[in-house]
N, CA, C and O atoms as a CHARMM CRD file, in Angstrom:
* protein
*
  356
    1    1 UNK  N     65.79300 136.49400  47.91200 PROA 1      0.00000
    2    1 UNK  CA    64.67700 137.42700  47.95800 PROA 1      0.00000
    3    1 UNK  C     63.40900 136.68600  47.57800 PROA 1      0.00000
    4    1 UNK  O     63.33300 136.13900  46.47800 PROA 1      0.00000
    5    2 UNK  N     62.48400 136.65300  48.38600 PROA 2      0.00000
    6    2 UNK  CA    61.24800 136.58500  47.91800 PROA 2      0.00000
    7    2 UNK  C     60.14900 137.66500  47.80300 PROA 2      0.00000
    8    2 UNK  O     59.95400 138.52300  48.66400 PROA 2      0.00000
    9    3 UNK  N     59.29000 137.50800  46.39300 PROA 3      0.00000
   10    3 UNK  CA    58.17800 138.47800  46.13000 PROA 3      0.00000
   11    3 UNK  C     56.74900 137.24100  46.15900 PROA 3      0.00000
   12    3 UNK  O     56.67700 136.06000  45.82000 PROA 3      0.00000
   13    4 UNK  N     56.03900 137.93800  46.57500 PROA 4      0.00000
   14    4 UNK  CA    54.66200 137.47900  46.88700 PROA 4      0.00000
   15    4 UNK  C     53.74400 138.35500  45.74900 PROA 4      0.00000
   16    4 UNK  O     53.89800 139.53600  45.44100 PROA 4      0.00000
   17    5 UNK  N     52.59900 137.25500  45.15200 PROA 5      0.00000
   18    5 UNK  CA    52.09300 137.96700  43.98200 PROA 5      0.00000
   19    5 UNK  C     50.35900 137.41500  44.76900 PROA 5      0.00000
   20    5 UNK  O     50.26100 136.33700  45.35500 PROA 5      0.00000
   21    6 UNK  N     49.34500 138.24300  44.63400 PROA 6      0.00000
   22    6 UNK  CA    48.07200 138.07100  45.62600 PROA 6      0.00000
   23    6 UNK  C     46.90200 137.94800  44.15200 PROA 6      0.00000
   24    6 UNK  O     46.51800 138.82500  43.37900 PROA 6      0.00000
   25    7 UNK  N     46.64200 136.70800  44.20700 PROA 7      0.00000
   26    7 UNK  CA    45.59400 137.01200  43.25000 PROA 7      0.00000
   27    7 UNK  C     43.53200 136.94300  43.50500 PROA 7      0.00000
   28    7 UNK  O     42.79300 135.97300  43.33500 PROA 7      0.00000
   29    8 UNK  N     43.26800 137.98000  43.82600 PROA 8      0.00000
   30    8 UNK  CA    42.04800 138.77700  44.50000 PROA 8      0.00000
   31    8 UNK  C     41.08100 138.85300  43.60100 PROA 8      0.00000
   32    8 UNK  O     41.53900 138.76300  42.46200 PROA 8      0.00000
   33    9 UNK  N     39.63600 139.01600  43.65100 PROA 9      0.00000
   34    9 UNK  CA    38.24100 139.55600  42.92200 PROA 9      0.00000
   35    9 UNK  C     38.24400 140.39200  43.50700 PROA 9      0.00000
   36    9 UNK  O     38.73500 140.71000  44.59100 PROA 9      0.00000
   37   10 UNK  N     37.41200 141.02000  42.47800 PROA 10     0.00000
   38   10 UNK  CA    37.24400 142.79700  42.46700 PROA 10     0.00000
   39   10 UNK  C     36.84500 142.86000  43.78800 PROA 10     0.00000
   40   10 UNK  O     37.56900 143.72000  44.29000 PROA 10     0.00000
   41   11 UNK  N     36.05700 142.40500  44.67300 PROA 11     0.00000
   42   11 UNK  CA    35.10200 143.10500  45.04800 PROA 11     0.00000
   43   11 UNK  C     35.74200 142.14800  46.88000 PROA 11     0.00000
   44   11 UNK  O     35.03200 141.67200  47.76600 PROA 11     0.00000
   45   12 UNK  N     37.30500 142.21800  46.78900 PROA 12     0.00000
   46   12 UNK  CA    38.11500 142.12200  47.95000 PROA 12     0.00000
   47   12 UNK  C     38.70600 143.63000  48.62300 PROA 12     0.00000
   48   12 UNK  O     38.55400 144.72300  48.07800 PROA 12     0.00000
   49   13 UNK  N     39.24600 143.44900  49.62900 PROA 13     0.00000
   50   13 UNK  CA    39.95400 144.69400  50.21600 PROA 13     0.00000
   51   13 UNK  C     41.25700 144.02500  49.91900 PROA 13     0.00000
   52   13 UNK  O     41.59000 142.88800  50.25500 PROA 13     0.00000
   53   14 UNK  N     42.20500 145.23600  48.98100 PROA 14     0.00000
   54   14 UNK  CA    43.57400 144.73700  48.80100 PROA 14     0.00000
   55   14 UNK  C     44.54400 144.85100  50.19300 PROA 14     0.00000
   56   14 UNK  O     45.45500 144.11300  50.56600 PROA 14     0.00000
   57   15 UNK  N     44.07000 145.87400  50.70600 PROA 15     0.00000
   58   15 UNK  CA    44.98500 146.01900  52.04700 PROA 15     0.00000
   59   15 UNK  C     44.60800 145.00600  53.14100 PROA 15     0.00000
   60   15 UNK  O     45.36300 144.74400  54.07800 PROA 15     0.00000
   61   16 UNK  N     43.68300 144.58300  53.00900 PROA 16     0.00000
   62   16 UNK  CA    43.44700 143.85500  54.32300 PROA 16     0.00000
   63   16 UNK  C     43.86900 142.57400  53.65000 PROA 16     0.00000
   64   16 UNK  O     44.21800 141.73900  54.48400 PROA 16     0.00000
   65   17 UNK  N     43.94000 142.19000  52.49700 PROA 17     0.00000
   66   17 UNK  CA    44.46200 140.18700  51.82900 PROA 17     0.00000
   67   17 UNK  C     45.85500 140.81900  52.31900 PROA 17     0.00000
   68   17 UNK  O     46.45200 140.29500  53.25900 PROA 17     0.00000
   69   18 UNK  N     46.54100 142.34800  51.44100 PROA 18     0.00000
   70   18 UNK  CA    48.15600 141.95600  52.02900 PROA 18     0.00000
   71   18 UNK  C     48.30200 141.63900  53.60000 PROA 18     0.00000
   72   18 UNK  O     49.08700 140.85700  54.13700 PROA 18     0.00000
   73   19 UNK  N     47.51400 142.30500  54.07400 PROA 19     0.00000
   74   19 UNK  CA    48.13700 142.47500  55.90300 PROA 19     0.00000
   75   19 UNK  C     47.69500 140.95800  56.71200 PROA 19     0.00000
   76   19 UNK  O     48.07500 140.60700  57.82900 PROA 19     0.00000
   77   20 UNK  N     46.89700 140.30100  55.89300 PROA 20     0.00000
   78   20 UNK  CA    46.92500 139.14700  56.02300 PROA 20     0.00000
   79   20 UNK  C     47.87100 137.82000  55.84600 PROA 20     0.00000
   80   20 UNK  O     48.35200 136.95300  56.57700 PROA 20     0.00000
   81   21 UNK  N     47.86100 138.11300  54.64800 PROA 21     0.00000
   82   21 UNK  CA    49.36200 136.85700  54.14800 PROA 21     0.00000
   83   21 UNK  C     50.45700 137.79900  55.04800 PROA 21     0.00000
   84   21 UNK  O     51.21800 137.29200  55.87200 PROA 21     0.00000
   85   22 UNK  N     50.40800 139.24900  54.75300 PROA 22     0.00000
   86   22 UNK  CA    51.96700 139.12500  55.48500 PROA 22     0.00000
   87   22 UNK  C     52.29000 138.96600  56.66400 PROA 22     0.00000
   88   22 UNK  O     53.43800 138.75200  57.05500 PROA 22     0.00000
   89   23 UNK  N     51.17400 139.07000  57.43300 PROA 23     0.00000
   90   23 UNK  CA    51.40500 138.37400  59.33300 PROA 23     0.00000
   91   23 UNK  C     51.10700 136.36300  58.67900 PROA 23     0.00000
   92   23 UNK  O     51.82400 135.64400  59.37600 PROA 23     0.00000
   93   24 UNK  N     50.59200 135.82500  58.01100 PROA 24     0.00000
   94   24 UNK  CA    50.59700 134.84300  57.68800 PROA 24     0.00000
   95   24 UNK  C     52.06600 133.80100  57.62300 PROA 24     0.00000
   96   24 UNK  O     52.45100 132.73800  58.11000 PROA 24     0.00000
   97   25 UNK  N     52.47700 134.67800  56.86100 PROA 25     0.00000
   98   25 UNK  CA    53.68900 134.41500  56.13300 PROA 25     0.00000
   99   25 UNK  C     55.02800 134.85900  56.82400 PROA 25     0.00000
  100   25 UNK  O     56.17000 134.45800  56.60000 PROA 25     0.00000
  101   26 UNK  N     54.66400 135.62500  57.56000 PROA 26     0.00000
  102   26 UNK  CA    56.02200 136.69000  58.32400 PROA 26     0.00000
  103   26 UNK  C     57.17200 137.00600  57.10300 PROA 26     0.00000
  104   26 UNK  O     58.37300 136.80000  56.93500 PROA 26     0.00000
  105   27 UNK  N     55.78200 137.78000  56.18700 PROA 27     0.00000
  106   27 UNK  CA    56.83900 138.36700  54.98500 PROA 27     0.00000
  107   27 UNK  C     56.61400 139.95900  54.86100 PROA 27     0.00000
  108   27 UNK  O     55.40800 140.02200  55.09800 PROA 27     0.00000
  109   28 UNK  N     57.10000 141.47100  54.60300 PROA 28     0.00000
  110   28 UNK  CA    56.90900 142.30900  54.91700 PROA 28     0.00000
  111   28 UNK  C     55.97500 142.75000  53.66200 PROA 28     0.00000
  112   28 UNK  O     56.18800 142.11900  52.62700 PROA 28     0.00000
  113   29 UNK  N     54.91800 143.80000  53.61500 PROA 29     0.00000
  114   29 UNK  CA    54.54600 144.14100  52.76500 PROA 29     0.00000
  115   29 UNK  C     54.89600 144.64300  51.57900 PROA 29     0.00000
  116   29 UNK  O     54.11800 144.63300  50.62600 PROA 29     0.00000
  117   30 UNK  N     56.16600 145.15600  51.51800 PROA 30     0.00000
  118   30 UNK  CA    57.08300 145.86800  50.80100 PROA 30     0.00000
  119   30 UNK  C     57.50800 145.20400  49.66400 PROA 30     0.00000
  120   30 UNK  O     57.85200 145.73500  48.60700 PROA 30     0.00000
  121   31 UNK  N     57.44600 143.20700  50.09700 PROA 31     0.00000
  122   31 UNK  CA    57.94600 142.26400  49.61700 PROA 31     0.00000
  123   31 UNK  C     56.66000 141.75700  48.36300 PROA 31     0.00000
  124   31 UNK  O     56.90500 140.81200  47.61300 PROA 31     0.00000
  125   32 UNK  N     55.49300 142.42100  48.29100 PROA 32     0.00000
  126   32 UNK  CA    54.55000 141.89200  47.70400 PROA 32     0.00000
  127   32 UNK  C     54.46300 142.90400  45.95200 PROA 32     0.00000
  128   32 UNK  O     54.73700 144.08900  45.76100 PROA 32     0.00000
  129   33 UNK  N     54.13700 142.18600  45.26900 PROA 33     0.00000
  130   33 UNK  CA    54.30200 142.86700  43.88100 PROA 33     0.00000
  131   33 UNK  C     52.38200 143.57300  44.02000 PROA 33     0.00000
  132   33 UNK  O     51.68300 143.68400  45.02700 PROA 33     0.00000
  133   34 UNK  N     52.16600 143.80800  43.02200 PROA 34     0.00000
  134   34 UNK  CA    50.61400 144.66400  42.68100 PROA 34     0.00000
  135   34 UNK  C     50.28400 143.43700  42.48000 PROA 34     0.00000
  136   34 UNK  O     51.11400 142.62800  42.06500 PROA 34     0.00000
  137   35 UNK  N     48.46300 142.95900  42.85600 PROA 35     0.00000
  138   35 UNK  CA    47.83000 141.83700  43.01500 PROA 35     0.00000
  139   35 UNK  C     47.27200 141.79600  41.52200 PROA 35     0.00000
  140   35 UNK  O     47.22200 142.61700  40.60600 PROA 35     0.00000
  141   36 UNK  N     46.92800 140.64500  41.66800 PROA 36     0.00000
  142   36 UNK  CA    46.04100 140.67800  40.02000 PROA 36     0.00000
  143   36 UNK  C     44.65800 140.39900  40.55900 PROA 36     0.00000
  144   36 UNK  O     44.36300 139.62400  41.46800 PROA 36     0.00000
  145   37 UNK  N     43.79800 141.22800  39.78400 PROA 37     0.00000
  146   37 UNK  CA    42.51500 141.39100  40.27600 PROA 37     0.00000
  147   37 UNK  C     41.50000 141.25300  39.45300 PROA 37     0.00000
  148   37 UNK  O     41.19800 142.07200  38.58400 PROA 37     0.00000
  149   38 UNK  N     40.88600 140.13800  39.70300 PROA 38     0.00000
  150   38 UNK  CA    39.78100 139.36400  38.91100 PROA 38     0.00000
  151   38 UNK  C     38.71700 140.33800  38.77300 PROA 38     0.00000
  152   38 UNK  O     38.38200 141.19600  39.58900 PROA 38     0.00000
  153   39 UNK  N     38.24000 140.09300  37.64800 PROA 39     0.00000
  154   39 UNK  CA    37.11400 141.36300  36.93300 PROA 39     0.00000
  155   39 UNK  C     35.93500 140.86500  37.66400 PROA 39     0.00000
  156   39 UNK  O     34.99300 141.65700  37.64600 PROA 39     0.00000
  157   40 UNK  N     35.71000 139.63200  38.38000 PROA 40     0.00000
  158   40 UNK  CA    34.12700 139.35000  38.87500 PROA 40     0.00000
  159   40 UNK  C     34.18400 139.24200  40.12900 PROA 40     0.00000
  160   40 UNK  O     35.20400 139.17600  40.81600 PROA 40     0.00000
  161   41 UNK  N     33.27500 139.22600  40.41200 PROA 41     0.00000
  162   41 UNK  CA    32.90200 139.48400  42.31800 PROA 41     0.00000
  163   41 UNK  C     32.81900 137.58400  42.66600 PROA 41     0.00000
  164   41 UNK  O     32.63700 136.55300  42.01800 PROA 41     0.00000
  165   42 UNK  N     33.11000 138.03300  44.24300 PROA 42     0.00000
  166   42 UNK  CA    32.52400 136.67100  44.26200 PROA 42     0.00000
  167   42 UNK  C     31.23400 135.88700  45.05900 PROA 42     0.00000
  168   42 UNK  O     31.08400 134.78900  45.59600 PROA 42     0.00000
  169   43 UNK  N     30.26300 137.27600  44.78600 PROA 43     0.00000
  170   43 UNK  CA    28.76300 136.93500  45.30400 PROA 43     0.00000
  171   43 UNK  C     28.33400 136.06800  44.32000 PROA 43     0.00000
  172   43 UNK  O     27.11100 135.93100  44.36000 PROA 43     0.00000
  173   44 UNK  N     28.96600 135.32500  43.30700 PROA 44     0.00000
  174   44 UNK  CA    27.87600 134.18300  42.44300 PROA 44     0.00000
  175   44 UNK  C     28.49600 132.99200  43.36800 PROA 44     0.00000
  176   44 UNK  O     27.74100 132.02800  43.49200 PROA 44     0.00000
  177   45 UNK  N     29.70200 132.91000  44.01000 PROA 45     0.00000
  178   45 UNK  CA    30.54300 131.50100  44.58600 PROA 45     0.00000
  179   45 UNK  C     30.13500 130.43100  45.36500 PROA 45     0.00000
  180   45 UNK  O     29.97000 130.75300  46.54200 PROA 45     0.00000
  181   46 UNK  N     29.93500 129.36400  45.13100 PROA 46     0.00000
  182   46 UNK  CA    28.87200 128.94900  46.32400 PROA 46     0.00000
  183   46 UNK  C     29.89300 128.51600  47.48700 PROA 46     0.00000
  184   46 UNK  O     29.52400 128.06000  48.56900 PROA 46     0.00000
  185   47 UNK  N     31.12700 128.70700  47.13800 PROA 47     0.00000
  186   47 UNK  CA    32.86700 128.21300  47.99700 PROA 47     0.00000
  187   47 UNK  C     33.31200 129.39000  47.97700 PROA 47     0.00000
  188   47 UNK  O     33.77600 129.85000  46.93400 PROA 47     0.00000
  189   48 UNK  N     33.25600 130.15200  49.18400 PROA 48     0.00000
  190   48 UNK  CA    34.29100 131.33800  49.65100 PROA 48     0.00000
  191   48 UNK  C     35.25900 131.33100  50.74800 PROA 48     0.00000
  192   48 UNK  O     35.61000 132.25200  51.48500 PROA 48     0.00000
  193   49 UNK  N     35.61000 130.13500  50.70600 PROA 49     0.00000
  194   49 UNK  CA    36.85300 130.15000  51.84400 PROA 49     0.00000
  195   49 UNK  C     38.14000 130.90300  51.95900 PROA 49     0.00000
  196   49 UNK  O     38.81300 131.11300  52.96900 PROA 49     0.00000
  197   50 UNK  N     38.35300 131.27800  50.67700 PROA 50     0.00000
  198   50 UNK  CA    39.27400 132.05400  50.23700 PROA 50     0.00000
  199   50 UNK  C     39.08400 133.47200  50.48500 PROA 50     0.00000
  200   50 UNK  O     39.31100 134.29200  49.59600 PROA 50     0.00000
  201   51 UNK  N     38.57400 133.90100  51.94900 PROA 51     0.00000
  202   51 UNK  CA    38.42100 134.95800  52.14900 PROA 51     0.00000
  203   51 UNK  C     39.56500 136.32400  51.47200 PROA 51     0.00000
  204   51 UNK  O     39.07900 137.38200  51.07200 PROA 51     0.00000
  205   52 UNK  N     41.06900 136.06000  51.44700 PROA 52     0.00000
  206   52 UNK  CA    42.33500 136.70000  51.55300 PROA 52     0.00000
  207   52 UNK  C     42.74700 136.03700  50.12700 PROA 52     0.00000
  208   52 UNK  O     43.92300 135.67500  50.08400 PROA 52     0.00000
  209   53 UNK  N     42.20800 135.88200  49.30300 PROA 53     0.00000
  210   53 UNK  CA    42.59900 135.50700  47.87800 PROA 53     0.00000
  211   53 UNK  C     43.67600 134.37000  48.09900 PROA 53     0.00000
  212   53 UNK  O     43.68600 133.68200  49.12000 PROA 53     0.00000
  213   54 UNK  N     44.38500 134.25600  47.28900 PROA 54     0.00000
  214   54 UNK  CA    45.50300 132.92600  47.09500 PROA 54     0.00000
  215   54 UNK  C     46.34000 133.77500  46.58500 PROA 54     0.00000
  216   54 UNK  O     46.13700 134.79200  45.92200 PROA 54     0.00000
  217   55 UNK  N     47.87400 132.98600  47.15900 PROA 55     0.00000
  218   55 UNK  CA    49.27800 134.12900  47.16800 PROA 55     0.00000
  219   55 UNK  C     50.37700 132.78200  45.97600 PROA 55     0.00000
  220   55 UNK  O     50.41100 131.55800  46.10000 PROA 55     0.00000
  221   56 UNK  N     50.87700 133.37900  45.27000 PROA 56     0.00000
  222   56 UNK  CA    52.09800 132.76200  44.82900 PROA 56     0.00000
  223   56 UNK  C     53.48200 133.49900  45.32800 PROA 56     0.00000
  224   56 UNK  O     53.70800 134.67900  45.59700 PROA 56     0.00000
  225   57 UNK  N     54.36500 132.25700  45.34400 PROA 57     0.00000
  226   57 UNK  CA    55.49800 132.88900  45.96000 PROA 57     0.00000
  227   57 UNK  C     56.31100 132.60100  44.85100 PROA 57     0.00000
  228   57 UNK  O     56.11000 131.69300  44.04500 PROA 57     0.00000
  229   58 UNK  N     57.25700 133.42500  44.83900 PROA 58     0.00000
  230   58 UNK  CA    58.64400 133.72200  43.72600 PROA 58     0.00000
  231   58 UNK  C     59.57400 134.13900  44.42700 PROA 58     0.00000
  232   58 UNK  O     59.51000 134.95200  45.34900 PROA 58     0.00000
  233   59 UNK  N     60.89400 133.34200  43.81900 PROA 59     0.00000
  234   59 UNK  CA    62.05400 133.49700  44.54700 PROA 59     0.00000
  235   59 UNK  C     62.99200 133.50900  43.20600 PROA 59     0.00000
  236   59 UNK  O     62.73900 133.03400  42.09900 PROA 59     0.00000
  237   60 UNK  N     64.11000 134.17700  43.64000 PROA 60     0.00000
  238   60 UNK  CA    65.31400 134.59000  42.84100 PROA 60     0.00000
  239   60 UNK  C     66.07400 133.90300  43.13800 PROA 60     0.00000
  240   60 UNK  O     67.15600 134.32000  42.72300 PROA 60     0.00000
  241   61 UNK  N     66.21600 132.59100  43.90500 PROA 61     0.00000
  242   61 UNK  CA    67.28500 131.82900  44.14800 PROA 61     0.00000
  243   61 UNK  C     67.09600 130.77000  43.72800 PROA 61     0.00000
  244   61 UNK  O     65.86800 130.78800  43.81700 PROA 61     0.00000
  245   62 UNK  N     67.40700 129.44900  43.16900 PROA 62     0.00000
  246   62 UNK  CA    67.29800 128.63100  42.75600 PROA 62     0.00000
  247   62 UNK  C     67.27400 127.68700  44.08000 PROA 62     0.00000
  248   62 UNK  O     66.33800 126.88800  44.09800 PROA 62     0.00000
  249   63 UNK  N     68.10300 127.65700  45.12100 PROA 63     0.00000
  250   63 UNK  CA    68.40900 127.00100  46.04100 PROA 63     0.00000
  251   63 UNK  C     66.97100 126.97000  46.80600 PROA 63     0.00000
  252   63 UNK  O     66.30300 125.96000  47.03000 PROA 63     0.00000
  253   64 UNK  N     66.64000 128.37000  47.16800 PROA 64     0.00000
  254   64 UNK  CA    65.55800 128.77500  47.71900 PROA 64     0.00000
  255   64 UNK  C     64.32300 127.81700  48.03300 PROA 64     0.00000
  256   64 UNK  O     63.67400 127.24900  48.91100 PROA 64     0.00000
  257   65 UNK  N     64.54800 128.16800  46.02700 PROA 65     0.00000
  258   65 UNK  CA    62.92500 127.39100  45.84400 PROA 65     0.00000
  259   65 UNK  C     63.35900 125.77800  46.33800 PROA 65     0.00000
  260   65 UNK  O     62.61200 125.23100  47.14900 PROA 65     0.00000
  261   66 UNK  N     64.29100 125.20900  45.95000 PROA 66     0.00000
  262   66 UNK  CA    64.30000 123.90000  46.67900 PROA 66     0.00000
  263   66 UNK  C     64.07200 123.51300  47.96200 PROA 66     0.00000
  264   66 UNK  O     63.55200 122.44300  48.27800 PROA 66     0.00000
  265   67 UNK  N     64.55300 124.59500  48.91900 PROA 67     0.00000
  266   67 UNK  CA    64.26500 123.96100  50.14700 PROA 67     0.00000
  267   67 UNK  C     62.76700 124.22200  50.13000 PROA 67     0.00000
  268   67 UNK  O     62.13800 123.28600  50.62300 PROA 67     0.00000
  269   68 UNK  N     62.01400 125.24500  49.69400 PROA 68     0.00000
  270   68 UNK  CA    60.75900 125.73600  49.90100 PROA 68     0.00000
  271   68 UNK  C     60.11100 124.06100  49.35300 PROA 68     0.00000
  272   68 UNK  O     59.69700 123.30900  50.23500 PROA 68     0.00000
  273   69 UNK  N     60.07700 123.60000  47.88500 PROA 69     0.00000
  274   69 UNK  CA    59.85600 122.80300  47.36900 PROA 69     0.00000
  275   69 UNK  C     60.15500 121.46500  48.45800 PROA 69     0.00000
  276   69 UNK  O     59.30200 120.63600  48.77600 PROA 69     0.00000
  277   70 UNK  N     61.07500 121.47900  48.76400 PROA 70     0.00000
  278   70 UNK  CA    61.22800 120.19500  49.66300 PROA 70     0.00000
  279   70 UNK  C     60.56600 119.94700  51.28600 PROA 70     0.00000
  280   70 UNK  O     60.12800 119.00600  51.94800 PROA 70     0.00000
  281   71 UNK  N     60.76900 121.22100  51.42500 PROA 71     0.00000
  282   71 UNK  CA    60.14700 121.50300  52.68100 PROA 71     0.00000
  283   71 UNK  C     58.29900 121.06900  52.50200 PROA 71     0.00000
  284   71 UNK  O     57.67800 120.71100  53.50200 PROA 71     0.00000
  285   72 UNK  N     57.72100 121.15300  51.35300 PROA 72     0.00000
  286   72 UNK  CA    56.14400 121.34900  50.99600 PROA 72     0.00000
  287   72 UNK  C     56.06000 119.58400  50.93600 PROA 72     0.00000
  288   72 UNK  O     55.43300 118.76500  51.60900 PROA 72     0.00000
  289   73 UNK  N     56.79900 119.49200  50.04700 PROA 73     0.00000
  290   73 UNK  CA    56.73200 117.62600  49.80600 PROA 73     0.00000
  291   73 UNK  C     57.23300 116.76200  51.61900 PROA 73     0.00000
  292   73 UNK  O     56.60700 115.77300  52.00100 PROA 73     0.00000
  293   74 UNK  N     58.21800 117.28100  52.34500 PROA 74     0.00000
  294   74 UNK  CA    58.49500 116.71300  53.85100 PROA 74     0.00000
  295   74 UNK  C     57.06000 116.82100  53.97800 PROA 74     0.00000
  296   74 UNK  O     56.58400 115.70000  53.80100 PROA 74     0.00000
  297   75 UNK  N     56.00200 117.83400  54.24800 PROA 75     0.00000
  298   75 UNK  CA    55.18300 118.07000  54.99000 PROA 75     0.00000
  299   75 UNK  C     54.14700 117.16800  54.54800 PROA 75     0.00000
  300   75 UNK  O     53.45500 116.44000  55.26100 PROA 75     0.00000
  301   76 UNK  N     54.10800 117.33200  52.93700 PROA 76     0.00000
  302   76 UNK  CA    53.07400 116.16900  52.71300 PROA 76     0.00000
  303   76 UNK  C     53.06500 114.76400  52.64200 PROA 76     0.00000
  304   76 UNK  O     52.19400 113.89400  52.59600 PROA 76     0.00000
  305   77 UNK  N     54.41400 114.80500  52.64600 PROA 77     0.00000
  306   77 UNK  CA    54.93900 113.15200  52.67700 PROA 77     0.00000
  307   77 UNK  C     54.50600 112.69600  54.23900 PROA 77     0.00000
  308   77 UNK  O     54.04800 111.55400  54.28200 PROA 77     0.00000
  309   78 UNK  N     54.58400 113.48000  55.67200 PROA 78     0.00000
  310   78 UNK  CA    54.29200 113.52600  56.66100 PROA 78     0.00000
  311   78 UNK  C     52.58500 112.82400  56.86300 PROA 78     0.00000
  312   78 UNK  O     52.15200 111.81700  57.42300 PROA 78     0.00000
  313   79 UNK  N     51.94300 113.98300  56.06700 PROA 79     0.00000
  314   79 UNK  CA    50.55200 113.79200  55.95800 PROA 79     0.00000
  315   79 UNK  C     49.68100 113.08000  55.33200 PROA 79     0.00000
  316   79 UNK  O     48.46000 113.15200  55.47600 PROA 79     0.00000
  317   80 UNK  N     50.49800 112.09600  54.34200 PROA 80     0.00000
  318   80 UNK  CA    49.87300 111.28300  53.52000 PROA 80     0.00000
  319   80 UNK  C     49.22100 112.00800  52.20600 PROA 80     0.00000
  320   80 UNK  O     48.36000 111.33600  51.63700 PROA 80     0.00000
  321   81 UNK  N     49.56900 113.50700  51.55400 PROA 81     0.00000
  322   81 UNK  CA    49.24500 113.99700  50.25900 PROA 81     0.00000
  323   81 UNK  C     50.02800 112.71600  49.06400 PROA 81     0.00000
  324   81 UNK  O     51.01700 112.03200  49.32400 PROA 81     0.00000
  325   82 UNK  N     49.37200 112.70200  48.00200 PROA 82     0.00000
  326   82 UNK  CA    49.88500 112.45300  46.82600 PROA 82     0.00000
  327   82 UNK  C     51.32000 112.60900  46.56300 PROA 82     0.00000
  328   82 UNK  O     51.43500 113.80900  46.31600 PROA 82     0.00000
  329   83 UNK  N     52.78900 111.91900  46.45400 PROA 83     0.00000
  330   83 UNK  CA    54.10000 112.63900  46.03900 PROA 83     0.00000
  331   83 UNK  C     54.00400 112.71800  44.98000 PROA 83     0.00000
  332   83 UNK  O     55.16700 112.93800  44.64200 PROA 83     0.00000
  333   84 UNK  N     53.11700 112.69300  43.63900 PROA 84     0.00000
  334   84 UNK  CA    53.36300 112.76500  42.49400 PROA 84     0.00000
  335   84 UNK  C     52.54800 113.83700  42.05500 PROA 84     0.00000
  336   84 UNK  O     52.17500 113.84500  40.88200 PROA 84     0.00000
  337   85 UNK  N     52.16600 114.89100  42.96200 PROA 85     0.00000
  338   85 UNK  CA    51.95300 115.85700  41.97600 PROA 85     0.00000
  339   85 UNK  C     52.72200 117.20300  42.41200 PROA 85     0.00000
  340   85 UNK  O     52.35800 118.34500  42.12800 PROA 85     0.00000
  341   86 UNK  N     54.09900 116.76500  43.31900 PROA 86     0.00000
  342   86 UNK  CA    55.48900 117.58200  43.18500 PROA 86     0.00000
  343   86 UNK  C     56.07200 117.18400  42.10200 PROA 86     0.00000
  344   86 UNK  O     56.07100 116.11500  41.49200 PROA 86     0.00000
  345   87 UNK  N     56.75800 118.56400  41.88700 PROA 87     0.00000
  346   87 UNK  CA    57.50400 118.57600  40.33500 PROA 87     0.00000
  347   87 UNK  C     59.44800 118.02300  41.07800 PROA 87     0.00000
  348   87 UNK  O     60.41200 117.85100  40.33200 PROA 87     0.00000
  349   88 UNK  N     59.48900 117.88100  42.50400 PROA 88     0.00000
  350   88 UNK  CA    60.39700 117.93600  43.08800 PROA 88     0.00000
  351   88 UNK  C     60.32900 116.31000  43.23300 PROA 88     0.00000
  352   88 UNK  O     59.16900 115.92400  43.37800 PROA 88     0.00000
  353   89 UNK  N     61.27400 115.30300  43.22700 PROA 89     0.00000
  354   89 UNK  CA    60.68900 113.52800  43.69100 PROA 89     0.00000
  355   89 UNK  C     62.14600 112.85400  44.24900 PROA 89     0.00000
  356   89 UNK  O     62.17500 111.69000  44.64700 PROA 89     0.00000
């Protein structure tokens, strides 16, 4: 099982970040816990790329998270990211 946790500023639409990650993600909405929602807006930001907030993922399987984990490090090992700032080696 995976739960998706959305962490948003006030001054986001919560329904439109979920319906985002979850066609993103091809994870169902159902699957997402209550977002945590930052007390400040983000009209001071001079970086708003983060239109749809930033999602953490949680899994109940131990296995899970490994392939997820391994799968992130294949991709960056692919791309030339850093391997040392996986907790996975």
């Amino acid at each position: 099982m995976i739960k998706i946790n959305l962490h948003l500023y006030k001054d986001m639409d919560i329904e439109e970040s979920i319906d985002f990650w979850s066609k993103t993600l091809n994870i169902p909405p159902s699957q997402f816990r209550k977002p945590y929602i930052k007390k400040s807006n983000r009209e001071g930001l001079t970086y708003k790329s983060f239109g749809y907030g930033t999602c953490r993922l949680y899994t109940c399987s131990v296995l899970l998270s490994e392939k997820i984990a391994m799968s992130i490090k294949a991709i960056s090992d692919k791309y030339g990211a850093k391997s040392e700032i996986f907790w996975y080696n």
